[in-house]
C-alpha positions as CSV (number, residue, x, y, z in Angstrom):
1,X,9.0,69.0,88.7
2,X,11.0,71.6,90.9
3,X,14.0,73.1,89.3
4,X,16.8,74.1,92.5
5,X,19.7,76.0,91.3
6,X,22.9,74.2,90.8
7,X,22.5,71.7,93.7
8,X,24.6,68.9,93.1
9,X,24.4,66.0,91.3
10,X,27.6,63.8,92.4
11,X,27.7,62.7,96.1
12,X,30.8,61.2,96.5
13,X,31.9,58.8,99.3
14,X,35.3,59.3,100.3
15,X,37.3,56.3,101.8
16,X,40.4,56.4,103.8
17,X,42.3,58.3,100.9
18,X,41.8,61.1,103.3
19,X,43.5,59.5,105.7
20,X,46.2,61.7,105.5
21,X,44.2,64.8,105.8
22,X,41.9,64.0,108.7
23,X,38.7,62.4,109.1
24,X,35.9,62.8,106.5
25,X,34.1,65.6,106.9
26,X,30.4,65.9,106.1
27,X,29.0,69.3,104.7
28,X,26.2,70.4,107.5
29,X,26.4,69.1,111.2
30,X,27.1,65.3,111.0
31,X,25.1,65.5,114.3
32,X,27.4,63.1,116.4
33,X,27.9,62.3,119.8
34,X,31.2,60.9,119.7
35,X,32.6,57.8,117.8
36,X,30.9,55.3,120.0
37,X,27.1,56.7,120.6
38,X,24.2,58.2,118.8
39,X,21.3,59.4,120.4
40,X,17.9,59.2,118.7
41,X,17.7,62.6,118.2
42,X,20.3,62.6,116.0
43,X,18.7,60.4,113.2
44,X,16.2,63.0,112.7
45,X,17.1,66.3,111.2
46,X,21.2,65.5,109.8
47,X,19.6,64.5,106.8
48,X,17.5,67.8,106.0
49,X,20.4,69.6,107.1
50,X,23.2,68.6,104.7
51,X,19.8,68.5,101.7
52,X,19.4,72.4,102.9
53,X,23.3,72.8,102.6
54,X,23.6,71.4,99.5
55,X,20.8,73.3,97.7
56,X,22.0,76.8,99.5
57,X,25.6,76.0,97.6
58,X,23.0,76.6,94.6
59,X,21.2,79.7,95.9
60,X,22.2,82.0,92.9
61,X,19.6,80.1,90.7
62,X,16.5,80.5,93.6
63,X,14.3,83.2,93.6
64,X,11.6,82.7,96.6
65,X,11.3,86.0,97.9
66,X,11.5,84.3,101.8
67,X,13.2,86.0,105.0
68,X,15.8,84.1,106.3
69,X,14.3,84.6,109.8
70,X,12.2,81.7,108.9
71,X,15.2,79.1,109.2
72,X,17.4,78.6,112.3
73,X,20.4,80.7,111.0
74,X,22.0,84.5,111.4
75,X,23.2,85.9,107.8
76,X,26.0,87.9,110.4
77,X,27.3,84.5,110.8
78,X,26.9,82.7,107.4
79,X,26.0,84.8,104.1
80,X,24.0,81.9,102.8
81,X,21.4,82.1,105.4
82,X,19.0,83.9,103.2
83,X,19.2,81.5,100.1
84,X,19.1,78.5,102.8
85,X,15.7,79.8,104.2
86,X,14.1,80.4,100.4
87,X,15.3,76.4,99.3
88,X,13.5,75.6,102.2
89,X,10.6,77.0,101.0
90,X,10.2,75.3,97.4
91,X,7.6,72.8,97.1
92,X,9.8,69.7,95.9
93,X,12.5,70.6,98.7
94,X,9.6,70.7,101.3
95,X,8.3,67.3,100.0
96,X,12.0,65.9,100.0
97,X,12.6,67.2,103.9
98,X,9.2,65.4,104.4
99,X,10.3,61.9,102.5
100,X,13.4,62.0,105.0
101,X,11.6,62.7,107.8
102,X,9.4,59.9,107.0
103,X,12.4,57.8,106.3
104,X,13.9,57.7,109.9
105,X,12.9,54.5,110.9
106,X,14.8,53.2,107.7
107,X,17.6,55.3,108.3
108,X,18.1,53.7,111.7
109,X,17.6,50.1,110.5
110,X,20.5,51.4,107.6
111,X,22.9,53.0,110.2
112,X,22.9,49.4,112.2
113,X,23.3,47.0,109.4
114,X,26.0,49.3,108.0
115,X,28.0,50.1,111.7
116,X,27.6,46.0,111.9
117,X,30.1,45.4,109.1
118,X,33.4,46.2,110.4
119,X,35.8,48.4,108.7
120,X,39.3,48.8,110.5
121,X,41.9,50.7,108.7
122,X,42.7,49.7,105.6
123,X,40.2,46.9,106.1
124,X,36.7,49.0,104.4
125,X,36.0,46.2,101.4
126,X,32.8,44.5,102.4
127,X,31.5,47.8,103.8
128,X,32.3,49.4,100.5
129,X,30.5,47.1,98.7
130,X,27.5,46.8,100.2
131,X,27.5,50.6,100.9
132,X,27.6,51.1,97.0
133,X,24.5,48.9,96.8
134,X,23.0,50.8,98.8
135,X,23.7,54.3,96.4
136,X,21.9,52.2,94.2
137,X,19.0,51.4,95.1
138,X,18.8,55.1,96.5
139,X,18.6,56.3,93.0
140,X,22.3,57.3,92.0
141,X,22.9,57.1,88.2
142,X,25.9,55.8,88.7
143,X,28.2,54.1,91.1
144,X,31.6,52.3,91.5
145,X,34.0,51.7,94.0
146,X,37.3,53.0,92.1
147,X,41.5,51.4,92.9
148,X,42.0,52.6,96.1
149,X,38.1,51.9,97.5
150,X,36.5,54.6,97.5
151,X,32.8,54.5,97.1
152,X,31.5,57.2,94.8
153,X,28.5,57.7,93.7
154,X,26.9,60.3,90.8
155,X,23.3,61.7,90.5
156,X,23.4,63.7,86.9
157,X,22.2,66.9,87.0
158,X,20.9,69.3,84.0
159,X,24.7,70.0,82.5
160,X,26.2,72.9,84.0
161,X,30.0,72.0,84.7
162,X,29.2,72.5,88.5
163,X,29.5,69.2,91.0
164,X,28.9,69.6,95.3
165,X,29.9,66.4,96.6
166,X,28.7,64.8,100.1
167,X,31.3,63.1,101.3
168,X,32.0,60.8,104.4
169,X,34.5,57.9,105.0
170,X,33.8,54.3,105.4
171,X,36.4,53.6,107.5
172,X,36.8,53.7,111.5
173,X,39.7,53.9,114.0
174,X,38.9,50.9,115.7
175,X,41.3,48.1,115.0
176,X,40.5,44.6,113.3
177,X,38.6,42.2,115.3
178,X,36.5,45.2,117.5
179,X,33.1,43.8,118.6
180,X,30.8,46.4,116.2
181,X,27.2,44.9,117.6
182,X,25.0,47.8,118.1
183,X,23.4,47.9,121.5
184,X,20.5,50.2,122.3
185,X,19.9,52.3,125.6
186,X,16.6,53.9,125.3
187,X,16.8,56.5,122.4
188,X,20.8,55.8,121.6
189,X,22.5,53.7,119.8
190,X,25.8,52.3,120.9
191,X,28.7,51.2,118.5
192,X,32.3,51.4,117.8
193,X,32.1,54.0,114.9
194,X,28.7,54.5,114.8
195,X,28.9,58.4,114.8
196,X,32.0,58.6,113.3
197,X,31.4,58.2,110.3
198,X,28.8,55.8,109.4
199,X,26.0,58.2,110.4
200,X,27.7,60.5,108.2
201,X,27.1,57.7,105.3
202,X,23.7,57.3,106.1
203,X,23.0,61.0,105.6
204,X,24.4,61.1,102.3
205,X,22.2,58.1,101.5
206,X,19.5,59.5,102.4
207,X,19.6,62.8,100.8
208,X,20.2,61.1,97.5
209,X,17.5,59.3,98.4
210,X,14.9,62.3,98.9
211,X,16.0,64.1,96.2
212,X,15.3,60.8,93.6
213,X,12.0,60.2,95.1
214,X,11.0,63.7,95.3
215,X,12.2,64.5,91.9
216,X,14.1,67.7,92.9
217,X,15.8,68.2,89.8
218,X,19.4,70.1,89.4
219,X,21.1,71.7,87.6
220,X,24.4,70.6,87.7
């Protein structure tokens, strides 16, 4: 088993309780191409980004001596370069980027069924539930959907009082009754709210999902 820092060990799914504050925002690039496509691309790669970004909010506890010229980032721009690039470097972290790669084709099947099941304002309940199913069977410890609907989801970690939450909304700006089909056109995906934010929710899955099956234990 491979110890990383303090990642975190709650992923929580925020509904449209943020309404008020904006749309749901999900840590790393949510990788999207507006609210109505997603190219293929994009399925790969948002889900090892927002693992990387959650173990470098735990970088303190990782000692890999590893440049940080071996990731895609510039410590002028963002200080945690350096402790991104040795994360990347740890055996269970390399074998969890690798489960998620090796995952995309489920990830895609995922980010259909879930874009299929509307979810107007105000209107998220069957999306929440079978969303929280999912978090499930991806290996949370816990999960509930709590008064107002949000969908949140907890993976324990080793007991420090230290929680980094992934968080994206279920809902979408497209009013009751919009046609949600998915249509493909070669390598992207077309859909009211497919980008924004379901892929978001699909990332989060996923990355609970890697870390479970690659036993990447934490320590909050």
């Amino acid at each position: 088993m491979q110890q990383v820092g303090a990642v975190s060990a709650r992923v929580g799914l925020l509904r449209s309780a943020d309404r008020h504050a904006g749309a749901g925002t999900l840590p790393g690039r949510a990788l999207r191409a507006g609210a109505g496509t997603l190219p293929g691309r994009a399925l790969r790669g948002a889900g090892a980004g927002a693992l990387l970004l959650a173990g470098a909010l735990a970088a303190d506890a990782v000692h890999s001596p590893v440049s940080a010229q071996d990731v895609r980032c510039d410590d002028r721009v963002n200080p945690r370069c350096t402790e991104v690039a040795r994360i990347a470097q740890l055996p269970a972290i390399v074998h969890a980027l690798r489960i998620i790669e090796q995952q995309n084709d489920t990830a895609r099947a995922e980010l259909i069924a879930l874009t299929e099941i509307p979810a107007p304002p105000f209107g998220e309940t069957a999306r929440a539930e079978a969303y929280a199913q999912m978090l499930r069977e991806a290996g949370a410890d816990s999960v509930h959907i709590d008064a107002v609907g949000n969908v949140i989801a907890l993976r324990k970690g080793k007991g420090l009082p230290v929680t980094v939450a992934l968080a994206g909304h279920l809902d979408t700006v497209f009013p009751e009754g919009t046609d949600v089909t998915v249509r493909e056109s070669g390598d992207t995906l077309f859909a009211p709210g497919i980008g924004d934010d379901t892929r978001g929710l699909i990332v989060v899955l996923h990355v609970l999902r890697a870390l479970a099956e690659a036993d990447v234990r934490t320590d909050a």
